[in-house]
C-alpha positions as a Markdown table, in Angstrom:
| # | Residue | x | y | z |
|---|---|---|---|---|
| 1 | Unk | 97.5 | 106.2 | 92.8 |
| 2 | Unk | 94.6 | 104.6 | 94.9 |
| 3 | Unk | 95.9 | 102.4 | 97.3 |
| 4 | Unk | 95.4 | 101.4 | 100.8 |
| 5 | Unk | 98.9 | 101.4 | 102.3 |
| 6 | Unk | 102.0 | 103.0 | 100.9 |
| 7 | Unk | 105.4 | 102.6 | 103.0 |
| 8 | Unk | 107.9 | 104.5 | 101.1 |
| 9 | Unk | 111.6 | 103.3 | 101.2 |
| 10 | Unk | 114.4 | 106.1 | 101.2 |
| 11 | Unk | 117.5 | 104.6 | 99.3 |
| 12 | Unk | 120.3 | 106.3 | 97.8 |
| 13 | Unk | 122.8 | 103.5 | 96.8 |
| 14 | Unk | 122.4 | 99.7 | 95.4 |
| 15 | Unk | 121.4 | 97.3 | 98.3 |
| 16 | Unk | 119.9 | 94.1 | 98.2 |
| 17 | Unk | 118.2 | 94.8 | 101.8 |
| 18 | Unk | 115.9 | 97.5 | 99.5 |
| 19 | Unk | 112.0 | 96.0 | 99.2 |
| 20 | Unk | 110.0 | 97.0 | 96.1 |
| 21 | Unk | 106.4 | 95.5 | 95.3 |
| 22 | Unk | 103.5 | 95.4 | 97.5 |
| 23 | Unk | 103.2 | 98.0 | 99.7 |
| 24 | Unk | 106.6 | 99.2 | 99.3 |
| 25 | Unk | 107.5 | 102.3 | 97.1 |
| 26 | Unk | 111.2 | 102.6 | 97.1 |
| 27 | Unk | 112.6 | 106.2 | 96.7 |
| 28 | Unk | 115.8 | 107.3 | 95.2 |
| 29 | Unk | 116.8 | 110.4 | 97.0 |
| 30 | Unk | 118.8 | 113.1 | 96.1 |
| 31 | Unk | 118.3 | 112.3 | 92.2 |
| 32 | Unk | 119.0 | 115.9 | 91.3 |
| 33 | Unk | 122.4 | 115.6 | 92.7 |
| 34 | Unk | 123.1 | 112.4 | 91.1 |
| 35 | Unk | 121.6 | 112.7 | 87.3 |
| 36 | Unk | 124.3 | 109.6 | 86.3 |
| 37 | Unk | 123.0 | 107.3 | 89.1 |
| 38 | Unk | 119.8 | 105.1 | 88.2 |
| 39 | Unk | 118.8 | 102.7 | 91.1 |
| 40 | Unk | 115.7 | 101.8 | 89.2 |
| 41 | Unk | 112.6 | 103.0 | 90.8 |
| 42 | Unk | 111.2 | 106.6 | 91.5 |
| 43 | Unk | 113.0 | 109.4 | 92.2 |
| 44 | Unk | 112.7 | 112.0 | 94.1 |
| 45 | Unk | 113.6 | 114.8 | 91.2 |
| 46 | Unk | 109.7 | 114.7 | 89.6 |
| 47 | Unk | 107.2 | 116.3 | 90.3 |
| 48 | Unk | 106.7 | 119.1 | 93.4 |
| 49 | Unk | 110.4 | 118.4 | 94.8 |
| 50 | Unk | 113.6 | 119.5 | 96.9 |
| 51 | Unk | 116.1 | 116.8 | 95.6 |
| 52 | Unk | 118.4 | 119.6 | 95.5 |
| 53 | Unk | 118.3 | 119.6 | 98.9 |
| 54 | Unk | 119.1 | 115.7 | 99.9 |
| 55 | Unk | 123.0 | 116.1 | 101.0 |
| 56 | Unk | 121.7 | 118.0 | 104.1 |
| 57 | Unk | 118.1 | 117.2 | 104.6 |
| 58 | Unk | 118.3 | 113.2 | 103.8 |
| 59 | Unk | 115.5 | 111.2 | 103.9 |
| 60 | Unk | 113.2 | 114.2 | 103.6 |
| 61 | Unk | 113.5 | 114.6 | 100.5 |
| 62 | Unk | 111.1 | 111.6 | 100.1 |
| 63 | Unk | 109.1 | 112.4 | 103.1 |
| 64 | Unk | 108.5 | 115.8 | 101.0 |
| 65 | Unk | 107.9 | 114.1 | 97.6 |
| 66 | Unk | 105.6 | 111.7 | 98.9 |
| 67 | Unk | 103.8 | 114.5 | 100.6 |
| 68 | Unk | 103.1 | 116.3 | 97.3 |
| 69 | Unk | 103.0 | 114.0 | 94.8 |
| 70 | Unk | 101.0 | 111.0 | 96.4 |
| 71 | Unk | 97.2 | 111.4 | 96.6 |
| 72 | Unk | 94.2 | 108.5 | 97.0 |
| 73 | Unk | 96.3 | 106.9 | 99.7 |
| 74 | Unk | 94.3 | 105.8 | 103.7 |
| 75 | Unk | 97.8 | 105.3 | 104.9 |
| 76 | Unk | 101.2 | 106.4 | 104.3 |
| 77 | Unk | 104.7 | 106.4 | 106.0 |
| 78 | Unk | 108.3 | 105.9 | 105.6 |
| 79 | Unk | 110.8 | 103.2 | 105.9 |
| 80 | Unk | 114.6 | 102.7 | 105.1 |
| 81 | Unk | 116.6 | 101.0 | 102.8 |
| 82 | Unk | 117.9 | 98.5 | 106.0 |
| 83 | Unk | 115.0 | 99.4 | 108.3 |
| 84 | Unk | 111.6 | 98.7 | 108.0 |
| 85 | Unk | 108.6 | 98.0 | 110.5 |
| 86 | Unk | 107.8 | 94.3 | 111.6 |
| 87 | Unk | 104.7 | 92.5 | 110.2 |
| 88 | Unk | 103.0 | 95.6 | 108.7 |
| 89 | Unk | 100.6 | 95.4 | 105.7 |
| 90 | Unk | 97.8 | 95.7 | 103.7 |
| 91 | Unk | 95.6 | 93.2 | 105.6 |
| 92 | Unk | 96.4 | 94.1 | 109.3 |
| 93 | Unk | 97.0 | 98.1 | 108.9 |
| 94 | Unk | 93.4 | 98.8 | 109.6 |
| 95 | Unk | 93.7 | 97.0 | 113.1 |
| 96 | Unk | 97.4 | 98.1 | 113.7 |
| 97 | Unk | 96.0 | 101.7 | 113.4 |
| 98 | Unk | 92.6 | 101.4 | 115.7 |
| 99 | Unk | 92.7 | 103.9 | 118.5 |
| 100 | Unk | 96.2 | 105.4 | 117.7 |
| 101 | Unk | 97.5 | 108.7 | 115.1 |
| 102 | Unk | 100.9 | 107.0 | 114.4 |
| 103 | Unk | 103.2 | 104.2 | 114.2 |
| 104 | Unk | 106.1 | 104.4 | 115.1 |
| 105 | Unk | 109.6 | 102.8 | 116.4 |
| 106 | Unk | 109.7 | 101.2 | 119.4 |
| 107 | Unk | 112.9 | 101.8 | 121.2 |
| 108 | Unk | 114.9 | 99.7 | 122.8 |
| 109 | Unk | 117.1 | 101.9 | 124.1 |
| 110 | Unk | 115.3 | 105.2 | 125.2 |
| 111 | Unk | 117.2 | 108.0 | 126.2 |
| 112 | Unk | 118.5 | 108.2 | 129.9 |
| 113 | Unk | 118.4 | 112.2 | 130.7 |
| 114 | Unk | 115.2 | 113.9 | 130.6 |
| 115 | Unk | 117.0 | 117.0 | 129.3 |
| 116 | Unk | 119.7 | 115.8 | 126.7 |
| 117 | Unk | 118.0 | 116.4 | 123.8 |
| 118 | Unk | 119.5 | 120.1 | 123.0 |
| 119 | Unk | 123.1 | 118.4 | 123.8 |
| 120 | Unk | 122.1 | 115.8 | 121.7 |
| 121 | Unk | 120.9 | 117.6 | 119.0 |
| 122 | Unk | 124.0 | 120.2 | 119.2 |
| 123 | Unk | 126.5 | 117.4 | 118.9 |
| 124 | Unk | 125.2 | 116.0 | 115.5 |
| 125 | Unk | 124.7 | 119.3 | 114.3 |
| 126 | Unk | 126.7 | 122.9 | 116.2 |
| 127 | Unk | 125.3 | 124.4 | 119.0 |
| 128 | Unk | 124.0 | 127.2 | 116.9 |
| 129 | Unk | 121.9 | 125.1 | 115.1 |
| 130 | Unk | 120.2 | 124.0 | 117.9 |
| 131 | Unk | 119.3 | 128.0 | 118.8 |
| 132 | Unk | 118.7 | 128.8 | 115.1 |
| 133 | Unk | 116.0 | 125.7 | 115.3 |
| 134 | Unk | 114.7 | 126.2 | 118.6 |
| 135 | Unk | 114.0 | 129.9 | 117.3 |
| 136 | Unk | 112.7 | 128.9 | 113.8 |
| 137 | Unk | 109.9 | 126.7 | 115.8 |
| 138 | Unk | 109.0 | 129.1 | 118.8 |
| 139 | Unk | 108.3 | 132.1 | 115.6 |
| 140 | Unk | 106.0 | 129.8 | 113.2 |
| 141 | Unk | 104.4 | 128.0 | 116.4 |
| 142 | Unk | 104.1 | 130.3 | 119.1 |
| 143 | Unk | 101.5 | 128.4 | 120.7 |
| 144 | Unk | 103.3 | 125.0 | 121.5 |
| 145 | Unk | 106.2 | 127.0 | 123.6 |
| 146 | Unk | 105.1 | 125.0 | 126.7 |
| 147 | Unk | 105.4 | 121.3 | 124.4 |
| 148 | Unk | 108.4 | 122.7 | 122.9 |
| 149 | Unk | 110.0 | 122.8 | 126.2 |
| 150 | Unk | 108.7 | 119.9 | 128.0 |
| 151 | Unk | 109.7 | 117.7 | 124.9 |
| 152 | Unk | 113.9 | 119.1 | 124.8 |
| 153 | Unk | 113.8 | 119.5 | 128.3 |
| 154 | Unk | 111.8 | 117.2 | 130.4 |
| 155 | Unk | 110.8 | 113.4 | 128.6 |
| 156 | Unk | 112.9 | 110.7 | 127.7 |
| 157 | Unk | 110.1 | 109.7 | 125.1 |
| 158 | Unk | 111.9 | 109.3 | 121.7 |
| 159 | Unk | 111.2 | 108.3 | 118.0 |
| 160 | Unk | 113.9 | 107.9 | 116.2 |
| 161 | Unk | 115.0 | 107.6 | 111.7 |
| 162 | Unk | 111.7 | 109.8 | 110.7 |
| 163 | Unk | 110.1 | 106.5 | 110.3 |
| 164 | Unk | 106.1 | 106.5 | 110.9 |
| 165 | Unk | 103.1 | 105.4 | 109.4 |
| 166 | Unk | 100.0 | 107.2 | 109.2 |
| 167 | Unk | 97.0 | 108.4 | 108.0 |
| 168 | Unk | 97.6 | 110.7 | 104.2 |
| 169 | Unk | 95.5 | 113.6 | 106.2 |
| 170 | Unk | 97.8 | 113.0 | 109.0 |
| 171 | Unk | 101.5 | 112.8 | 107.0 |
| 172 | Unk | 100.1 | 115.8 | 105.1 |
| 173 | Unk | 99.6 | 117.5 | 108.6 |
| 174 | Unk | 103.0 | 116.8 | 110.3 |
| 175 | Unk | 104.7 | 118.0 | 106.9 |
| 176 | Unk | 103.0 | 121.4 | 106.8 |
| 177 | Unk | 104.0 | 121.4 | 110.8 |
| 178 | Unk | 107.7 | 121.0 | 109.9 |
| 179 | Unk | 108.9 | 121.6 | 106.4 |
| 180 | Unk | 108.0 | 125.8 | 106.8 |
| 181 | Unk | 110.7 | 125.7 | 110.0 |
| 182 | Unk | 112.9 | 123.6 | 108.3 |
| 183 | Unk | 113.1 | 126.5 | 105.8 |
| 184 | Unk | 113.2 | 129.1 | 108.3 |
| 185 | Unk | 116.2 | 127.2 | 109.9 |
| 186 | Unk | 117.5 | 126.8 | 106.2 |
| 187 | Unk | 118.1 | 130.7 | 105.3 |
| 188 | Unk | 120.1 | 131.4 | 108.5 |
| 189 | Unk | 122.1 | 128.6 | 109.1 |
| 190 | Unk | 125.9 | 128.7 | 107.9 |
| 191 | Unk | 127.5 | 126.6 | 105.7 |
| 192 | Unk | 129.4 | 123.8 | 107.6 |
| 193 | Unk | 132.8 | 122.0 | 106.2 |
| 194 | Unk | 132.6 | 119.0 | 107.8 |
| 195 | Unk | 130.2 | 116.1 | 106.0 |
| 196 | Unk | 128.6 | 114.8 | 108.8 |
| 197 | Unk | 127.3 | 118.3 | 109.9 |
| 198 | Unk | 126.4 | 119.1 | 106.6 |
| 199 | Unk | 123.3 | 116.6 | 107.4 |
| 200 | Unk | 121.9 | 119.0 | 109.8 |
| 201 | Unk | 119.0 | 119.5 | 109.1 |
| 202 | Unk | 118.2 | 116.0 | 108.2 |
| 203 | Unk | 119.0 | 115.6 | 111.8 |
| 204 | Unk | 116.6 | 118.2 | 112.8 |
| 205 | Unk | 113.8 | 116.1 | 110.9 |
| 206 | Unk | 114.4 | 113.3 | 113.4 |
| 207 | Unk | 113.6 | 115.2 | 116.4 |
| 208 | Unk | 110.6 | 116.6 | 115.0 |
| 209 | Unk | 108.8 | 113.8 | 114.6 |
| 210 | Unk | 108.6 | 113.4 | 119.1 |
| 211 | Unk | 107.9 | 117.2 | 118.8 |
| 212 | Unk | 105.5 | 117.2 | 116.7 |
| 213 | Unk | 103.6 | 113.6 | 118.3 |
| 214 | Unk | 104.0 | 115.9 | 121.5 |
| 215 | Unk | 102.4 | 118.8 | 120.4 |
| 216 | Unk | 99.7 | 117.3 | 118.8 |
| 217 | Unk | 99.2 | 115.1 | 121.5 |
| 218 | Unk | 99.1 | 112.0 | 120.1 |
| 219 | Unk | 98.7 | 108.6 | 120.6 |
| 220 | Unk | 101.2 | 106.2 | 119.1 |
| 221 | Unk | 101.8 | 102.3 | 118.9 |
| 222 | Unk | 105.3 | 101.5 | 119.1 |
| 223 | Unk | 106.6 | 98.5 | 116.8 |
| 224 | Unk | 109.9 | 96.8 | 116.6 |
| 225 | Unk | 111.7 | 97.2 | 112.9 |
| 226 | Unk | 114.1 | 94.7 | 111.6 |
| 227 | Unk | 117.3 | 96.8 | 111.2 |
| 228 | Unk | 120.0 | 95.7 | 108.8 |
| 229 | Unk | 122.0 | 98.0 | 109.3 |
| 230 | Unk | 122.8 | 97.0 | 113.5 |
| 231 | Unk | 125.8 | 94.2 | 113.1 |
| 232 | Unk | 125.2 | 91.1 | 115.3 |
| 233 | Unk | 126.0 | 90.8 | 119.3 |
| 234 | Unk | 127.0 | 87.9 | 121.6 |
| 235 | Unk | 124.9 | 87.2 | 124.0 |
| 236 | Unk | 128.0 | 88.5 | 126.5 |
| 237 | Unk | 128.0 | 92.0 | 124.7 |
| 238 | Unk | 124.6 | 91.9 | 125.1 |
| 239 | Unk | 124.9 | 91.2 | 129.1 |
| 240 | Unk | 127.8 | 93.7 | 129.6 |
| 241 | Unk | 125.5 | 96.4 | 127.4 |
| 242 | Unk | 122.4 | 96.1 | 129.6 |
| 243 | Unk | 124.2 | 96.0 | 132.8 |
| 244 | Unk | 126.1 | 99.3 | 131.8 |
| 245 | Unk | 122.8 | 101.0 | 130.5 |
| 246 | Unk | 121.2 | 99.8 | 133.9 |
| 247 | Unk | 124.1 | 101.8 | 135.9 |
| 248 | Unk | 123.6 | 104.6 | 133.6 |
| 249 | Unk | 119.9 | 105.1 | 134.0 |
| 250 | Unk | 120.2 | 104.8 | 138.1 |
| 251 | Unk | 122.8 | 107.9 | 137.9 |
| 252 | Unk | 121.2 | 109.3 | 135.3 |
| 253 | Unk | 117.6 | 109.6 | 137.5 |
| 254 | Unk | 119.1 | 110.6 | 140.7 |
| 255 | Unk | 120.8 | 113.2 | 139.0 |
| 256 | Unk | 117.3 | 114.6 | 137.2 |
| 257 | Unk | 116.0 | 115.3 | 140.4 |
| 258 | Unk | 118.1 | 117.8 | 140.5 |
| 259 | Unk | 117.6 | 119.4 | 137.3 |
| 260 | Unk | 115.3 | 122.7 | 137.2 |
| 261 | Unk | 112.9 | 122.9 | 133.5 |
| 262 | Unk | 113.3 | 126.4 | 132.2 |
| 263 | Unk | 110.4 | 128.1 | 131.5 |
| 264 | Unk | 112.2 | 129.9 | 128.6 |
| 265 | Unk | 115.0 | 129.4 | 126.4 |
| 266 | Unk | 118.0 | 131.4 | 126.9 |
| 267 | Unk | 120.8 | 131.7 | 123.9 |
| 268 | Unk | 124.1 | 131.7 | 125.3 |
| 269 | Unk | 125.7 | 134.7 | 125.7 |
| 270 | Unk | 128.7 | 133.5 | 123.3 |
| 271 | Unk | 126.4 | 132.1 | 121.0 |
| 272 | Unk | 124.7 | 135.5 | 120.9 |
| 273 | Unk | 127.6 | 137.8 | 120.2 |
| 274 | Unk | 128.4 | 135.4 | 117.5 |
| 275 | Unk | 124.8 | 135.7 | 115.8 |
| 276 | Unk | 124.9 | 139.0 | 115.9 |
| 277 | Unk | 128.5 | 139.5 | 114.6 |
| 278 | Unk | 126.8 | 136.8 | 111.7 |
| 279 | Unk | 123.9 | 139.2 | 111.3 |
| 280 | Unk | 121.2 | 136.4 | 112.7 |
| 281 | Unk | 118.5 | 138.0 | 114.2 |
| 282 | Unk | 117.0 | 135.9 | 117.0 |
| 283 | Unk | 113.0 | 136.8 | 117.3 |
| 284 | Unk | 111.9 | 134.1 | 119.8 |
| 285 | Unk | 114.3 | 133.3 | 122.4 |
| 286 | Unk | 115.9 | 135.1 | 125.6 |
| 287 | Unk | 119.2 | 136.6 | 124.6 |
């Protein structure tokens, strides 16, 4: 494939929202776990692949088989079935792009703590995970401890749904950054019986896409997507919403003053009996 732009689209089920054509290259993840279920378009079972994988690491599995399999591209990045980037294409990439590493979402509702991301992260996955990840990335990347902290403990910066556009050299990068943790975090974790924790480390893949923009201290342009999946709001829910978020974010501040940035991370002294009693070994963090 020699092409200028590539946006591939992560779909798993029939939606008419799905774009195909252009620059869009639609993806059917987690082929391998659905053989009987033929959306139309590529799939992410050919070629270098972790289909297998797609019930817990989502749309990753296309991030991953774009990463291997697509070659000759200037730019590639990844969109949603109900969520892609406003006004992005072949003939305006070049000056979209100018000056900056990445594309990404612009938020509209940044987060209000400089130091929820771990409480964040534990709730959609356990508060192990959060240890077991934190631990996976402070072994393979030593060097961005510092980063590593100030991005889970001290920003409110935020880039949410893995969606980016980039550079091939620079998708390749971030994917040899994450997907080696990823595994790490992969052989330790246990299984969870719940099916919205099973995700986990699709999750994970969310938040590394700030960490790694942090580390690598990047420079980004934030763009607004069209998002199907949001339902409508009056304009009074849309009054009573900002008002609330306004009241938040002036609590939320005064209380950050307060808040000390660790210099290390500890693991909880629960959390650590429990690891051992798994047979986890922790390598990176204070225990």
């Amino acid at each position: 494939m020699d092409k200028k732009l590539v946006l591939l689209v992560a779909a798993h089920k029939v939606d008419n929202q799905t774009r195909r054509g252009g620059v869009y290259l639609p993806i059917q993840v987690g082929k391998a776990l659905h053989p009987e279920l033929n959306l139309g378009f590529q799939s992410d079972n050919q070629g270098d692949n972790i289909s297998e994988r797609n019930a817990s690491w989502c749309e990753l599995t296309a991030l991953y088989w774009g990463w291997k399999n697509l070659h000759e591209i200037k730019y590639l990045g990844l969109n949603h079935y109900r969520r892609y980037f406003k006004n992005v294409n072949e003939d305006n990439i070049d000056h979209l792009m100018s000056g900056f590493d990445m594309i990404v979402v612009k938020q509209s509702n940044p987060m209000l703590s400089n130091h929820e991301r771990p409480s964040n992260l534990s709730t959609v996955t356990t508060y192990e995970d959060y240890f077991l990840f934190a631990d996976a990335f402070l072994t393979i990347h030593p060097e961005y401890k510092k980063e590593f902290i100030d991005y889970f403990y001290n920003s409110r910066a935020s880039y949410p749904y893995q969606m980016f556009i980039s550079t091939k050299e620079r998708y390749d990068d971030y994917c040899e950054f994450m997907f080696p943790v990823l595994f790490e975090v992969e052989k330790n974790m246990r299984p969870h019986g719940y099916t919205r924790q099973k995700r986990s480390i699709g999750y994970m893949g969310e938040y590394f896409l700030g960490l790694y923009i942090s580390c690598k201290h990047l420079k980004v342009r934030p763009i607004p997507i069209e998002d199907g999946s949001i339902p409508h709001k009056t304009m009074l829910q849309n009054v009573k919403h900002q008002m609330l978020l306004a009241v938040k974010k002036t609590l939320t501040k005064m209380l950050d003053l307060l808040y000390k940035v660790p210099k290390d991370i500890e693991v909880p002294s629960a959390v650590a009996v429990g690891f051992k009693a798994d047979g986890i070994k922790i390598k990176s963090l204070k225990s």
